[in-house]
BALO-242814 format. One record per residue (C-alpha): residue number from 1; residue in one letter; x, y, z. Coordinates in steps of 0.02 Angstrom, whole numbers, plus 50000, padded with zeros to 5 digits. Layout:
N
<site tormar="NUM" nudren="A" X="X" Y="Y" Z="Z"/>
...
// end
This chain:
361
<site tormar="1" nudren="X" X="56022" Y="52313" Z="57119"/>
<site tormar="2" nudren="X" X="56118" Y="52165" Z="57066"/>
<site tormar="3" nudren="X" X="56259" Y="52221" Z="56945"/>
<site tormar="4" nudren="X" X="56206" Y="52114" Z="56817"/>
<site tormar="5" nudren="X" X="56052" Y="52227" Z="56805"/>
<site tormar="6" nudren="X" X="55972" Y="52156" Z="56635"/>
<site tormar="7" nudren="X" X="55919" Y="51986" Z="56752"/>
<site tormar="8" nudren="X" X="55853" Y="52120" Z="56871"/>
<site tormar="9" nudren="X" X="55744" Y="52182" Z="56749"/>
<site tormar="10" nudren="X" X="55822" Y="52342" Z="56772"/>
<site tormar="11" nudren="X" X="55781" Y="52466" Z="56634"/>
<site tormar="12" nudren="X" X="55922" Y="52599" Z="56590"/>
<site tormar="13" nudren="X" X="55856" Y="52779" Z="56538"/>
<site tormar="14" nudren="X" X="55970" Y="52926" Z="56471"/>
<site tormar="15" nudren="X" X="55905" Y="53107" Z="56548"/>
<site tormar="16" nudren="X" X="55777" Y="53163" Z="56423"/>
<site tormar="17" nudren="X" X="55756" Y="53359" Z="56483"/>
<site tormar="18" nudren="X" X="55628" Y="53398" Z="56338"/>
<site tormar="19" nudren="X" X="55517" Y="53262" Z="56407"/>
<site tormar="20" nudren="X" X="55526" Y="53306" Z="56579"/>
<site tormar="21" nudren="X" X="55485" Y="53479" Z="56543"/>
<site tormar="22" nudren="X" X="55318" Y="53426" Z="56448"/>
<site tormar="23" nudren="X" X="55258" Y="53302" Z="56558"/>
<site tormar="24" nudren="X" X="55291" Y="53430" Z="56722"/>
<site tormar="25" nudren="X" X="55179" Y="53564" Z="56621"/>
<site tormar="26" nudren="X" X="55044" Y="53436" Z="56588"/>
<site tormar="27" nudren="X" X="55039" Y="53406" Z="56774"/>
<site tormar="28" nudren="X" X="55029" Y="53582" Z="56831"/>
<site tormar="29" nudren="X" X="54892" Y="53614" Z="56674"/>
<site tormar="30" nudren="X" X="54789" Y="53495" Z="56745"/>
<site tormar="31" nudren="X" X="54809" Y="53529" Z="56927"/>
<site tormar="32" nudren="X" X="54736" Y="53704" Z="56870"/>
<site tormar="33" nudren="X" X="54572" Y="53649" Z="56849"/>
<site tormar="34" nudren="X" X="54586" Y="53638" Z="57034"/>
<site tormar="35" nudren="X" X="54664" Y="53771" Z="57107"/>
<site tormar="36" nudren="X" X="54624" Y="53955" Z="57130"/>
<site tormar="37" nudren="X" X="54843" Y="53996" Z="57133"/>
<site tormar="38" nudren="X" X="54976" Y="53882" Z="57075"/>
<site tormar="39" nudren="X" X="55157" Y="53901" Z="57110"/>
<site tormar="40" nudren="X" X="55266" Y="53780" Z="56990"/>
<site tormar="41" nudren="X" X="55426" Y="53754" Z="57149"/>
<site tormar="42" nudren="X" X="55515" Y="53640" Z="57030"/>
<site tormar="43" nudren="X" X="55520" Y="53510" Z="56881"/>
<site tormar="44" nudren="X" X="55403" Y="53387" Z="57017"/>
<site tormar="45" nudren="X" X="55353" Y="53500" Z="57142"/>
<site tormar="46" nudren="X" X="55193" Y="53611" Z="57133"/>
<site tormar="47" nudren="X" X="55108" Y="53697" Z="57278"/>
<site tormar="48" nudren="X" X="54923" Y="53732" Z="57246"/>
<site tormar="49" nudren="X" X="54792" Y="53834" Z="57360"/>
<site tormar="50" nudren="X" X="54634" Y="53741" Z="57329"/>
<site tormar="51" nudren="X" X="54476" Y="53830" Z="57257"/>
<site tormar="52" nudren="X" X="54378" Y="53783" Z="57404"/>
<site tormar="53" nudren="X" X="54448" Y="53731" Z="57584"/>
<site tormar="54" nudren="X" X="54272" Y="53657" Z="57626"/>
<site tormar="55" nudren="X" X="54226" Y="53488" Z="57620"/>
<site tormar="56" nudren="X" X="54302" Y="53311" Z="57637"/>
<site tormar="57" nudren="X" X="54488" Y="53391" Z="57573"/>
<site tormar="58" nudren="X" X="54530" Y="53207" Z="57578"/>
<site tormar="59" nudren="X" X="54427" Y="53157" Z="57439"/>
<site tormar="60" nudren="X" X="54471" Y="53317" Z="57354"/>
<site tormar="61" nudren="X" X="54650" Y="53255" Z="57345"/>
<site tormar="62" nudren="X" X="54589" Y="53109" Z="57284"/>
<site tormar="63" nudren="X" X="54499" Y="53162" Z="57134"/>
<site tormar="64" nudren="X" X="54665" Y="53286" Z="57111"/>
<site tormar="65" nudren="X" X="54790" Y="53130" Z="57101"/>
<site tormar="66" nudren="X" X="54653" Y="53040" Z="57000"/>
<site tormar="67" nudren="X" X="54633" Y="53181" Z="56868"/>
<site tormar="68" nudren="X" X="54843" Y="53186" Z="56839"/>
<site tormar="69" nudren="X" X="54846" Y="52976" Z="56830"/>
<site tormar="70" nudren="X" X="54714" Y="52999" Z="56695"/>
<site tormar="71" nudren="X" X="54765" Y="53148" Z="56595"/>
<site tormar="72" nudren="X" X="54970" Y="53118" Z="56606"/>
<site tormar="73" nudren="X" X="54982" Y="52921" Z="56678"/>
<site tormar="74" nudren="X" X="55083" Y="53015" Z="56816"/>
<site tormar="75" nudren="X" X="55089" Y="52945" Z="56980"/>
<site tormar="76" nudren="X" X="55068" Y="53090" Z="57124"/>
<site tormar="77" nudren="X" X="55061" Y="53106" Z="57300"/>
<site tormar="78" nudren="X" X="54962" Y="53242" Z="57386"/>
<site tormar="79" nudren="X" X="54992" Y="53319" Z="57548"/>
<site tormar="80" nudren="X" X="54879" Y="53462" Z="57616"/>
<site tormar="81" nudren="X" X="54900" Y="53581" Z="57783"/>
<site tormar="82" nudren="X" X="54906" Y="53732" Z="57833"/>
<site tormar="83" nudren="X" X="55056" Y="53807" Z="57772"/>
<site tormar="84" nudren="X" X="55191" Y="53774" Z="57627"/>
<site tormar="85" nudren="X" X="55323" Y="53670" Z="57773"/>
<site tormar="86" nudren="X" X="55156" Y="53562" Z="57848"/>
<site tormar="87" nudren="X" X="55093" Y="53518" Z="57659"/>
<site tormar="88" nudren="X" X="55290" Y="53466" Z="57615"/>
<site tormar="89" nudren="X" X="55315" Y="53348" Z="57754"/>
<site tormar="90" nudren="X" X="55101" Y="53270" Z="57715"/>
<site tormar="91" nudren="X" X="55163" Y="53232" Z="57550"/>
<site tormar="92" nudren="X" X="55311" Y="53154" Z="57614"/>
<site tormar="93" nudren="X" X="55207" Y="53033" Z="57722"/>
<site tormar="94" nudren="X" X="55076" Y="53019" Z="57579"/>
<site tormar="95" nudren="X" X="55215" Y="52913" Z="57474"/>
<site tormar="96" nudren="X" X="55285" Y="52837" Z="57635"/>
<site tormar="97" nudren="X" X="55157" Y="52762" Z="57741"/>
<site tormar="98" nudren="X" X="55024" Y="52639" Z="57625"/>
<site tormar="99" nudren="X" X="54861" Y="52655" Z="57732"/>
<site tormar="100" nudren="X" X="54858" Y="52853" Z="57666"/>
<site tormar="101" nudren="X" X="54845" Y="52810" Z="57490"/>
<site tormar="102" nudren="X" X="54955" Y="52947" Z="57421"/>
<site tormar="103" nudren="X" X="54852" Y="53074" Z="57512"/>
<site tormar="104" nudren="X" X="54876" Y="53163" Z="57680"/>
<site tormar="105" nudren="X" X="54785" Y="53297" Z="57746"/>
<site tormar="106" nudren="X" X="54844" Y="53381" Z="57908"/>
<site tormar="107" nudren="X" X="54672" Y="53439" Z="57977"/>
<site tormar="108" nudren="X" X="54691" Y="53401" Z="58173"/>
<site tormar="109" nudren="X" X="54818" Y="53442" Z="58300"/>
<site tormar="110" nudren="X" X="54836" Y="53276" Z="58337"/>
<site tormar="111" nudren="X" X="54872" Y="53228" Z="58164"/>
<site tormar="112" nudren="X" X="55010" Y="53384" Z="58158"/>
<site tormar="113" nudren="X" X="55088" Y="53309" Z="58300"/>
<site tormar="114" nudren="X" X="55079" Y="53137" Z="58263"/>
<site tormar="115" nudren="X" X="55178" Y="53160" Z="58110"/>
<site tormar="116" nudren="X" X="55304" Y="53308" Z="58166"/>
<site tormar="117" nudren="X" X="55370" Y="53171" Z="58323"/>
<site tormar="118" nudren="X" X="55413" Y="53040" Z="58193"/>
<site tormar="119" nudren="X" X="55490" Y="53174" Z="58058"/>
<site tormar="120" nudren="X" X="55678" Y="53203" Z="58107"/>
<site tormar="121" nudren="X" X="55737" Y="53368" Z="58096"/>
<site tormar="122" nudren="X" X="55861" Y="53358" Z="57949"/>
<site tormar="123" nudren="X" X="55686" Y="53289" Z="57837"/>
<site tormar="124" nudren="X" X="55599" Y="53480" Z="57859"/>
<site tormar="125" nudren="X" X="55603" Y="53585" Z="57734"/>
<site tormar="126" nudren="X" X="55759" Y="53718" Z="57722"/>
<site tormar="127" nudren="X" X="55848" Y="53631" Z="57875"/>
<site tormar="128" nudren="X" X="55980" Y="53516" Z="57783"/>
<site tormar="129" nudren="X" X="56123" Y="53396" Z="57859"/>
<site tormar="130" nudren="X" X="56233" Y="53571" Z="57923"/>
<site tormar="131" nudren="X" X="56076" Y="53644" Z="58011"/>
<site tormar="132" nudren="X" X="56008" Y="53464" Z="58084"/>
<site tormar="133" nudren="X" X="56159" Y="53441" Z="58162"/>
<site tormar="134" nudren="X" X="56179" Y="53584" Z="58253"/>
<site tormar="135" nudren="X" X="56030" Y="53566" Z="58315"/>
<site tormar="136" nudren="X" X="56060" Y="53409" Z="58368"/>
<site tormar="137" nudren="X" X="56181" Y="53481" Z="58501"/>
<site tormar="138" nudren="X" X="56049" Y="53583" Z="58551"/>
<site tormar="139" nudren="X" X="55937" Y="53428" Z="58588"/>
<site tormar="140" nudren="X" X="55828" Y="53458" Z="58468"/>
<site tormar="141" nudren="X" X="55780" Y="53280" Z="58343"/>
<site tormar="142" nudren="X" X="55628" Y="53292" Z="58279"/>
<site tormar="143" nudren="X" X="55499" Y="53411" Z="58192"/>
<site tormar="144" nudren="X" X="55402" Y="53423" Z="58365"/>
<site tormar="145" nudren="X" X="55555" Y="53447" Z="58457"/>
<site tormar="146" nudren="X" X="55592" Y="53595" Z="58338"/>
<site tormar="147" nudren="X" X="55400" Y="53673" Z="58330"/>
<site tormar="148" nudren="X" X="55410" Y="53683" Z="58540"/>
<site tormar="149" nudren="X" X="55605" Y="53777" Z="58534"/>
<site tormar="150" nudren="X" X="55610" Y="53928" Z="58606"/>
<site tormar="151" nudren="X" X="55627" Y="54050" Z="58456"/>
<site tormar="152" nudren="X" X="55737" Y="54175" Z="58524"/>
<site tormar="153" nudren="X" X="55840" Y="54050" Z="58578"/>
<site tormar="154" nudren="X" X="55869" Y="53973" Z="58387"/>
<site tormar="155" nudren="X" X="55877" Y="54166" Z="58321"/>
<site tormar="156" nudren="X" X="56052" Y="54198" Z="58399"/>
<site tormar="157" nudren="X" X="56125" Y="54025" Z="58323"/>
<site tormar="158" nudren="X" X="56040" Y="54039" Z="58173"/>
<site tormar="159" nudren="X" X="55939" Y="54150" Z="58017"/>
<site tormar="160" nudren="X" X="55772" Y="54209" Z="58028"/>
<site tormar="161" nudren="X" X="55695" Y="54092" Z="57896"/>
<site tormar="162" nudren="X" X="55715" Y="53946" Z="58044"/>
<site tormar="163" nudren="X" X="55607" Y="54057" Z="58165"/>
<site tormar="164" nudren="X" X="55497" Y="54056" Z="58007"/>
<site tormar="165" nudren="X" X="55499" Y="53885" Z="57984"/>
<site tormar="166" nudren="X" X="55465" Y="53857" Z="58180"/>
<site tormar="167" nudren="X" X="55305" Y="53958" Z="58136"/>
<site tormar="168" nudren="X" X="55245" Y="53850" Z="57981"/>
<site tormar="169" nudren="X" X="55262" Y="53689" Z="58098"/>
<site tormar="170" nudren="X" X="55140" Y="53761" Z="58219"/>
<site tormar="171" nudren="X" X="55017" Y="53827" Z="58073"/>
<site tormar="172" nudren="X" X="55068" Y="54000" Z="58065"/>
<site tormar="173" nudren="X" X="55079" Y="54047" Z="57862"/>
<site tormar="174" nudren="X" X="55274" Y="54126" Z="57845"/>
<site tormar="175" nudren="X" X="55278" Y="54069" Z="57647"/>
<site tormar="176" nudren="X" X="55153" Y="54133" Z="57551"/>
<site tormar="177" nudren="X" X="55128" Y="54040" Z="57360"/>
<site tormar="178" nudren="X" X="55217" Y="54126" Z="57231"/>
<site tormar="179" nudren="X" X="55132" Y="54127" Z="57052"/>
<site tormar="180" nudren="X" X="55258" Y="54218" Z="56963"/>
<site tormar="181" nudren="X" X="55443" Y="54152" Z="57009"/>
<site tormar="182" nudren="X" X="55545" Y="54289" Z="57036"/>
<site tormar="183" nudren="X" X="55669" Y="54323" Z="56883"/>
<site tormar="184" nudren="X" X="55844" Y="54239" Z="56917"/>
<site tormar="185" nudren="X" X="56009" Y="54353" Z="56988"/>
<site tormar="186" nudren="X" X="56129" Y="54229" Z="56907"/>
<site tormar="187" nudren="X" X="56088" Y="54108" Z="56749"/>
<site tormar="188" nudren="X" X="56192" Y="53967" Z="56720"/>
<site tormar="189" nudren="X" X="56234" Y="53836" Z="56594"/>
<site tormar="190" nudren="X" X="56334" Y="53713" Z="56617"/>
<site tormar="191" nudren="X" X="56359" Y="53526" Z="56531"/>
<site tormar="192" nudren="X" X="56492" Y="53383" Z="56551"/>
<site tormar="193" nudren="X" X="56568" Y="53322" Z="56386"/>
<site tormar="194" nudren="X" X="56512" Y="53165" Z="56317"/>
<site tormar="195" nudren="X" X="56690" Y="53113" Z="56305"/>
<site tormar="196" nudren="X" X="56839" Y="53208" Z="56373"/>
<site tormar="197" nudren="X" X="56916" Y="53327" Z="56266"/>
<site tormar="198" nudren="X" X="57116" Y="53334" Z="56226"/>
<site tormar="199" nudren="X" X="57103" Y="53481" Z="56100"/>
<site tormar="200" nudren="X" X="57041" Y="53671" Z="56098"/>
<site tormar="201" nudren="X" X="56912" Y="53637" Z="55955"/>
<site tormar="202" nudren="X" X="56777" Y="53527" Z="56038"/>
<site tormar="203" nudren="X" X="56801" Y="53632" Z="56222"/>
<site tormar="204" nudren="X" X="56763" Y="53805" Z="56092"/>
<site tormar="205" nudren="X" X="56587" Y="53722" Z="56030"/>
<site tormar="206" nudren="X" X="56517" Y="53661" Z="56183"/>
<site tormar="207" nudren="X" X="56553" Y="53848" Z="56269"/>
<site tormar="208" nudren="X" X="56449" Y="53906" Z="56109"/>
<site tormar="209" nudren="X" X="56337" Y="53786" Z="56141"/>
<site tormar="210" nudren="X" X="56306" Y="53846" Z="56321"/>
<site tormar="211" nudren="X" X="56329" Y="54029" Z="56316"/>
<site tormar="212" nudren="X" X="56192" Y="54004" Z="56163"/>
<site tormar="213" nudren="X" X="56056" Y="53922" Z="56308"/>
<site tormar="214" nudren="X" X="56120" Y="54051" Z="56456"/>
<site tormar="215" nudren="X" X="56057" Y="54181" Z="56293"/>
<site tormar="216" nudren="X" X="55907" Y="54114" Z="56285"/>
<site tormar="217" nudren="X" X="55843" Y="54128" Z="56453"/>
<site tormar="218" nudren="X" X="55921" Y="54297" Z="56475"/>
<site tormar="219" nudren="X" X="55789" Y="54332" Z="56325"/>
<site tormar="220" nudren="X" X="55648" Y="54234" Z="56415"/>
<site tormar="221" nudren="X" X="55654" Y="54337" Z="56567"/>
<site tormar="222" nudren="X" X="55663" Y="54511" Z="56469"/>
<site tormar="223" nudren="X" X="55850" Y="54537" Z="56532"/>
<site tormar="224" nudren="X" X="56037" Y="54591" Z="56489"/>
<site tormar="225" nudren="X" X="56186" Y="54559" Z="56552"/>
<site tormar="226" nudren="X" X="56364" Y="54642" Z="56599"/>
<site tormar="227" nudren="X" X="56493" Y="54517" Z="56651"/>
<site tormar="228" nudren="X" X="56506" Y="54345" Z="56643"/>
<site tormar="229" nudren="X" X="56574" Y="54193" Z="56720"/>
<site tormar="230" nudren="X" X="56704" Y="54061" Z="56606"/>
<site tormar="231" nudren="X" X="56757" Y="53887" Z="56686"/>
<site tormar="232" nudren="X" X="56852" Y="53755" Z="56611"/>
<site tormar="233" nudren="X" X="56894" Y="53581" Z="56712"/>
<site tormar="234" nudren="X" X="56948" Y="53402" Z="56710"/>
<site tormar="235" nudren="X" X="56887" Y="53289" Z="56798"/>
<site tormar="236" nudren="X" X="56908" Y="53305" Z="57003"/>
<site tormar="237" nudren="X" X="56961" Y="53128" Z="56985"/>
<site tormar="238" nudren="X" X="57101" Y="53143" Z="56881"/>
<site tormar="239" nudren="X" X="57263" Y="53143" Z="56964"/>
<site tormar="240" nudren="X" X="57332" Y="53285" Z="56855"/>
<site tormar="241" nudren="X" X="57167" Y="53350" Z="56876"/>
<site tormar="242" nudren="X" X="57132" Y="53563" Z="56814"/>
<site tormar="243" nudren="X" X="57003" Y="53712" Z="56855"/>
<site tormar="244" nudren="X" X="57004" Y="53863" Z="56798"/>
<site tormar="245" nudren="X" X="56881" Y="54017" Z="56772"/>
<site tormar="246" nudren="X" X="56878" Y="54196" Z="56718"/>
<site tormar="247" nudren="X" X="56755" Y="54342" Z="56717"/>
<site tormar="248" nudren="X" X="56743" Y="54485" Z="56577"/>
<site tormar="249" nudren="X" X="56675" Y="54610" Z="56573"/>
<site tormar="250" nudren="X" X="56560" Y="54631" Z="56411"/>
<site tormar="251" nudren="X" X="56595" Y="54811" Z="56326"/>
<site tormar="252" nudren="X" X="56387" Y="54851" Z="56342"/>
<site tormar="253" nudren="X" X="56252" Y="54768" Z="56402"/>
<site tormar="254" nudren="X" X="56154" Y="54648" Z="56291"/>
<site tormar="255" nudren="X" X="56082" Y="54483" Z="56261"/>
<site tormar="256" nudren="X" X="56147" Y="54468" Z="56097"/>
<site tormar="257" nudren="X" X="56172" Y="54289" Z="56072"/>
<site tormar="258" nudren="X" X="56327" Y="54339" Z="55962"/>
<site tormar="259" nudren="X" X="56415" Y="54444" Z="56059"/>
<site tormar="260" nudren="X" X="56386" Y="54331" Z="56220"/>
<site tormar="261" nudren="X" X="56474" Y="54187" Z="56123"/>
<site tormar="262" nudren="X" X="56595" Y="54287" Z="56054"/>
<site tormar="263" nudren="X" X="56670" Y="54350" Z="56229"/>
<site tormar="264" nudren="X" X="56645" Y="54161" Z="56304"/>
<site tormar="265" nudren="X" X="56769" Y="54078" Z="56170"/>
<site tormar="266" nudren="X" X="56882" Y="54219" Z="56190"/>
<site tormar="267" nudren="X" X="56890" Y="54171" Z="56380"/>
<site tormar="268" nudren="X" X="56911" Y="53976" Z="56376"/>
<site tormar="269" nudren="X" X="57023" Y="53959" Z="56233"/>
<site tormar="270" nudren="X" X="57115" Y="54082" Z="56373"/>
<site tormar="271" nudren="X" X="57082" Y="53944" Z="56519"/>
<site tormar="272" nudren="X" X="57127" Y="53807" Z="56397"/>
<site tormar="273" nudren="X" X="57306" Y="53727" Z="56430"/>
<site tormar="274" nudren="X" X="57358" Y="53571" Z="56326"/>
<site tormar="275" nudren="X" X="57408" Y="53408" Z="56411"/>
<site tormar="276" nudren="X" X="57226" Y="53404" Z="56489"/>
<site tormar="277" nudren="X" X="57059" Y="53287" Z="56457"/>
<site tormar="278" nudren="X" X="56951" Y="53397" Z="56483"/>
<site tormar="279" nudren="X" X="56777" Y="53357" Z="56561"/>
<site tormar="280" nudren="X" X="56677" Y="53504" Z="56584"/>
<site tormar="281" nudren="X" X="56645" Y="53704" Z="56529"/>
<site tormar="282" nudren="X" X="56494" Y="53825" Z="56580"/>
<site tormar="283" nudren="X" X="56467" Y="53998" Z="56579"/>
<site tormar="284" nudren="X" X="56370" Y="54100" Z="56691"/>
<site tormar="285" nudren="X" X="56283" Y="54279" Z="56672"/>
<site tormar="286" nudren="X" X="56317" Y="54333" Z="56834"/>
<site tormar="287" nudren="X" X="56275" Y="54538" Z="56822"/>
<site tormar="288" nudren="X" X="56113" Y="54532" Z="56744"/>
<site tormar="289" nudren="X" X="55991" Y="54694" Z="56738"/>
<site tormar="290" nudren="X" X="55813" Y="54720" Z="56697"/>
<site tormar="291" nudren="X" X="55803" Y="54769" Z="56517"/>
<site tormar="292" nudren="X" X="55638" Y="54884" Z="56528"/>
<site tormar="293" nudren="X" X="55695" Y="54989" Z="56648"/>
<site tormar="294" nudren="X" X="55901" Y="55003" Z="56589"/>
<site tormar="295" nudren="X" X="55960" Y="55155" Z="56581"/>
<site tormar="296" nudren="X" X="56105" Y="55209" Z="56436"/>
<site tormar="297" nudren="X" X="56169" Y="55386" Z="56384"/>
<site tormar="298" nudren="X" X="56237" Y="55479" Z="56241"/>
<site tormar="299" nudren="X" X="56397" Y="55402" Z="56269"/>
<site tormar="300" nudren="X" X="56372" Y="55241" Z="56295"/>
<site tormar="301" nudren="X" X="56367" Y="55106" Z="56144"/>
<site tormar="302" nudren="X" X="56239" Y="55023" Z="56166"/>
<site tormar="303" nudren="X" X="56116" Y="54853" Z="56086"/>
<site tormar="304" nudren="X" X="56056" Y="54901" Z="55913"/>
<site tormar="305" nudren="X" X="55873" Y="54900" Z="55859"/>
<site tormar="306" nudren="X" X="55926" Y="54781" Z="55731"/>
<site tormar="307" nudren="X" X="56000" Y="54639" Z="55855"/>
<site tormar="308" nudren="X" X="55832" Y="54655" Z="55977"/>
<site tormar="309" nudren="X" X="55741" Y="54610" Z="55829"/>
<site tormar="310" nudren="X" X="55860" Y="54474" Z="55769"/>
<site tormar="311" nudren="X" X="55868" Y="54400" Z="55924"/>
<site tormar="312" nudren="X" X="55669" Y="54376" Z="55931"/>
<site tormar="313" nudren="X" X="55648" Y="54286" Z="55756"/>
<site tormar="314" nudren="X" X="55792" Y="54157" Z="55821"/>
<site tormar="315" nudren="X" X="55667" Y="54127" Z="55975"/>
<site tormar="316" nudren="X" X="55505" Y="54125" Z="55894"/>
<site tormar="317" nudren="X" X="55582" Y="54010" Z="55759"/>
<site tormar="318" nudren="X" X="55656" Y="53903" Z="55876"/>
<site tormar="319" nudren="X" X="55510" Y="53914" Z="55997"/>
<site tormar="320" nudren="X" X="55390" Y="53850" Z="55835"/>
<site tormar="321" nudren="X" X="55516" Y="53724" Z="55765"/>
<site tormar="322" nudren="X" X="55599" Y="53659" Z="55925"/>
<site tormar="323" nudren="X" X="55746" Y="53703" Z="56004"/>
<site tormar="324" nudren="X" X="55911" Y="53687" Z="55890"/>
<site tormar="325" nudren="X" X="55824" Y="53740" Z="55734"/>
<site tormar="326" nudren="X" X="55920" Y="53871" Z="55719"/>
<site tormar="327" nudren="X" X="56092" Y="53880" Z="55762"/>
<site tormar="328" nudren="X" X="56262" Y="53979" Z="55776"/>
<site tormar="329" nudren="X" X="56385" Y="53910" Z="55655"/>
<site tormar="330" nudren="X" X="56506" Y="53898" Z="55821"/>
<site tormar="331" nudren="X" X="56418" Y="53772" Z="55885"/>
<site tormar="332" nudren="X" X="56478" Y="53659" Z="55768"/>
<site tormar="333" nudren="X" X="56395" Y="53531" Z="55679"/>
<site tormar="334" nudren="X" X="56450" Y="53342" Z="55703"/>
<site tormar="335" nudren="X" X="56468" Y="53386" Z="55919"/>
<site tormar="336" nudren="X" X="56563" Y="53229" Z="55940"/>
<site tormar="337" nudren="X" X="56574" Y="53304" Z="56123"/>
<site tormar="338" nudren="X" X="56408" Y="53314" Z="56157"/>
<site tormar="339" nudren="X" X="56334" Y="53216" Z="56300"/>
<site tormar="340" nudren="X" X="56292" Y="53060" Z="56259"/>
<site tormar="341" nudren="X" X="56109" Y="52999" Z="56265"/>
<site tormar="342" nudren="X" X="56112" Y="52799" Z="56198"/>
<site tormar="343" nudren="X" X="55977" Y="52752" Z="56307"/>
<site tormar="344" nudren="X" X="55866" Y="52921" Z="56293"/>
<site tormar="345" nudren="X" X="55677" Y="52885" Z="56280"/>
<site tormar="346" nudren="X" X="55576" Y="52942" Z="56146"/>
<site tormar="347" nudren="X" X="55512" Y="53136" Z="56167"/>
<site tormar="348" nudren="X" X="55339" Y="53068" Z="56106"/>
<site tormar="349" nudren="X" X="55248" Y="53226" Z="56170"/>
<site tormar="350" nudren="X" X="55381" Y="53342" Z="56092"/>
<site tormar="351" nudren="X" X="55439" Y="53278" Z="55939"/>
<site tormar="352" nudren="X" X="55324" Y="53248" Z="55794"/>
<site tormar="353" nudren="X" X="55472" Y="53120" Z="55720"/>
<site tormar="354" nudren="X" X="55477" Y="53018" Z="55870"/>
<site tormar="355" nudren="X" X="55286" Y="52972" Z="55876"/>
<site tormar="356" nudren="X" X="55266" Y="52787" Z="55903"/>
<site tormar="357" nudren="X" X="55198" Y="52704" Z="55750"/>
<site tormar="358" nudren="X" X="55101" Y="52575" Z="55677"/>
<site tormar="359" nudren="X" X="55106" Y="52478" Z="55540"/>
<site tormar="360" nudren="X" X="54949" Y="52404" Z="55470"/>
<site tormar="361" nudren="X" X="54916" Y="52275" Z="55345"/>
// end
């Protein structure tokens, strides 16, 4: 793109995460109607088992990719095989090569091999750029070069889930759909500033900020946490440039949102050293336990009755009133550092203020 991209007819979004979230659902809600299991793999990426393997699958795709253009206007491509590595690489060619149509079904051995000798290696699922090239050295290039490698072979250079993967190119199901996403070791939240910070104040609120969402889905997944992870940096750029983390230790368990906060701020106005523009904080629960099945005793202190029910009226308020409708007062309120969104698109689907309207006379 030319970088005078308004005569390109270039158009200029900011990243509108509320949005994203409700169109992905919309997708997956409709792909329901057509699947016996569903697993969600990411924000754009669904695996689905079809209700019936029977039939012209083609078509089938067909009226699945028609049935998301008509309920969500989103545009999909469809790739079906035999296992979850042979249904990735279909949908690849789907959006690449024009005579499919945005469908591929790998029914014939032909067709499996057709497409694995022009697929190079590093385009497979789970290989990457540090496992291609390896196995370049080892003359292996291309999906079909990697499907006909001798297994025991590629187990002494590398893991087992590429001797898995060698079985998924030939047909043989290694990854099996998972409905339910297993619950997450290690939650994260992390942000750049909208514009660098010089002082203590601004770095203080956006750690609140964060250590407020990492609460949340501590809460979502029915979990509490021990210790947790602090970073504070400039930018790598910056010739004078800073990074700096800490762990703590929390005194009990919890996924109080208060208490959470409380020990974050402690630990960046620690990592905080003036002279700096600061870019970027996060903070990470990185010793998380199931909270069903934690164990306390008599000596322990432990998370009040009290907070467990605080903490679910700030959820289901938020949950009914969107996000941010209730707050910690350490947030702050003005969050000059807050990332900035000029060019954010409406959340039409989200928000009942930003509903396009019309104005009759």
């Amino acid at each position: 793109m030319s970088v005078h991209g308004r005569q390109k007819y270039a158009a200029v979004f900011s990243s509108n995460y509320p949005l994203y979230g409700d169109l992905s659902n919309r997708v997956v809600q409709t792909l329901r109607h057509y699947a016996a299991e569903v697993e969600v793999y990411s924000i754009d990426e669904v695996f689905v088992r079809p209700v019936s393997v029977f039939g012209d699958l083609k078509s089938y795709g067909q009226q699945m990719r028609d049935a998301v253009w008509k309920q969500v206007r989103i545009p999909v491509g469809v790739g079906m095989a035999s296992t979850k590595t042979l249904a990735k690489l279909a949908n690849k060619a789907a959006k690449k090569i024009p005579a499919l149509e945005y469908v591929c079904v790998l029914e014939r051995e032909d067709q499996r091999e057709w497409l694995l000798r022009k697929i190079p290696v590093r385009d497979i699922w789970g290989i990457g750029s540090r496992f291609s090239a390896r196995l370049n050295l080892m003359g292996i290039y291309t999906g079909w070069d990697l499907a006909n490698a001798n297994t025991k072979n590629l187990r002494r250079h590398f893991n087992v889930n590429l001797e898995r993967t060698v079985e998924e190119l030939n047909g043989v199901r290694c990854f099996e759909l998972e409905e339910m996403p297993p619950t997450k070791k290690q939650i994260y939240c992390t942000r750049s500033f909208g514009e660098k910070a010089t002082e203590l104040e601004p770095i203080l609120q956006a750690t609140s900020l964060y250590a407020s969402r990492a609460a949340e889905k501590l809460r979502r997944q029915n979990h509490f946490v021990k210790t947790l992870h602090v970073f504070l940096q400039t930018s790598p750029f910056d010739k004078n440039n800073y990074a700096k983390s800490a762990t703590i230790q929390l005194p009990y368990p919890t996924d109080d949102t208060r208490v959470i906060i409380q020990y974050a701020r402690h630990a960046v106005a620690k990592l905080y050293r003036e002279g700096y523009a600061f870019l970027k904080s996060g903070v990470g629960l990185i010793d998380i336990a199931d909270k069903q099945f934690f164990q306390t005793d008599l000596f322990c202190e432990r998370q009040s009755t009290q907070t467990d029910l605080l903490m679910q009226t700030l959820d289901k308020v938020n949950h009914r009133f969107g996000k941010g409708t209730l707050y910690t007062a350490a947030e702050g309120i003005q969050k000059k550092w807050a990332m900035q969104q000029s060019f954010r698109s409406s959340s039409y689907t989200t928000s009942w203020s930003e509903l396009p309207s019309i104005n009759c006379k």
